[in-house]
C-alpha positions in Angstrom: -0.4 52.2 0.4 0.9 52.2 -2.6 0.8 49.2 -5.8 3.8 47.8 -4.8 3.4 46.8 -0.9 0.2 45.1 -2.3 1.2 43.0 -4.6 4.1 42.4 -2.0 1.6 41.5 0.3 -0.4 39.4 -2.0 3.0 37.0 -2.8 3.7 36.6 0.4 0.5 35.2 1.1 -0.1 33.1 -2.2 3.7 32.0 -1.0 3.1 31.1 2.5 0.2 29.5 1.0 2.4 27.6 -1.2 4.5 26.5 1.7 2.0 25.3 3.9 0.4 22.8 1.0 4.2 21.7 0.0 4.4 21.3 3.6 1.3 19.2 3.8 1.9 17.0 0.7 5.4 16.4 1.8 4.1 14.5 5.5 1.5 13.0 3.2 4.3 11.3 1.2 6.5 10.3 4.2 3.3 9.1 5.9 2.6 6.5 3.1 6.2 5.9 2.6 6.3 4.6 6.1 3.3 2.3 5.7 4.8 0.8 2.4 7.6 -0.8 4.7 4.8 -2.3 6.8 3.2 -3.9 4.1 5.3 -7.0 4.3 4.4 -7.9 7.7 1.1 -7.6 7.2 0.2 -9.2 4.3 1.1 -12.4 2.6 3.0 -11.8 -0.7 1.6 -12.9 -3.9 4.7 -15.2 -5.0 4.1 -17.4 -1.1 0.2 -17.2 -1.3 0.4 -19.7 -4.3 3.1 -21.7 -3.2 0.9 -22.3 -0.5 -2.3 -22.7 -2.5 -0.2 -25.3 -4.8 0.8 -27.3 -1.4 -3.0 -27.7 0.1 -3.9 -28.6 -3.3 -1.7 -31.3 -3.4 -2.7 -32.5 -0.1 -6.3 -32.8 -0.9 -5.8 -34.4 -4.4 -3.9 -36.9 -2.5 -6.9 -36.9 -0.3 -9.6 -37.3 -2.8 -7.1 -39.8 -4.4 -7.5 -41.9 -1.1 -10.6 -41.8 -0.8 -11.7 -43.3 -4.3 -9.0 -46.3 -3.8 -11.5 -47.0 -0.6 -15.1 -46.6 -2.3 -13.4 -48.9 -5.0 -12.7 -51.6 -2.6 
């Protein structure tokens, strides 16, 4: 064998090697990709979590509020 069919050899390896990873990394990203469009129907978006904080808060102010008009009387 001579120099040439070795380092032949040796590229095609470090390159299938290559291919394999960028293979690899490319499912990887498609994989998360496809989980970052779930993400909405599983969890409550910041922006609606408060709104809805805001709301119960109201309630029980208006609550609270109720309640010390009666221990007054």
């Amino acid at each position: 064998m001579d120099q040439q069919t070795l380092i032949n050899i040796a590229f095609g390896v470090a390159g299938a090697f290559g291919g394999w990873i960028l293979n690899s990394l490319s499912r990887s990203i498609i994989r998360i990709e496809d989980r970052m469009t779930e993400l909405p129907l599983q969890y409550v978006a910041r922006d609606d979590y408060r709104a809805d904080i805001a709301d119960i808060k109201g309630m029980l102010a208006r609550i609270f509020d109720k309640l010390d008009n009666k221990v007054d009387k």
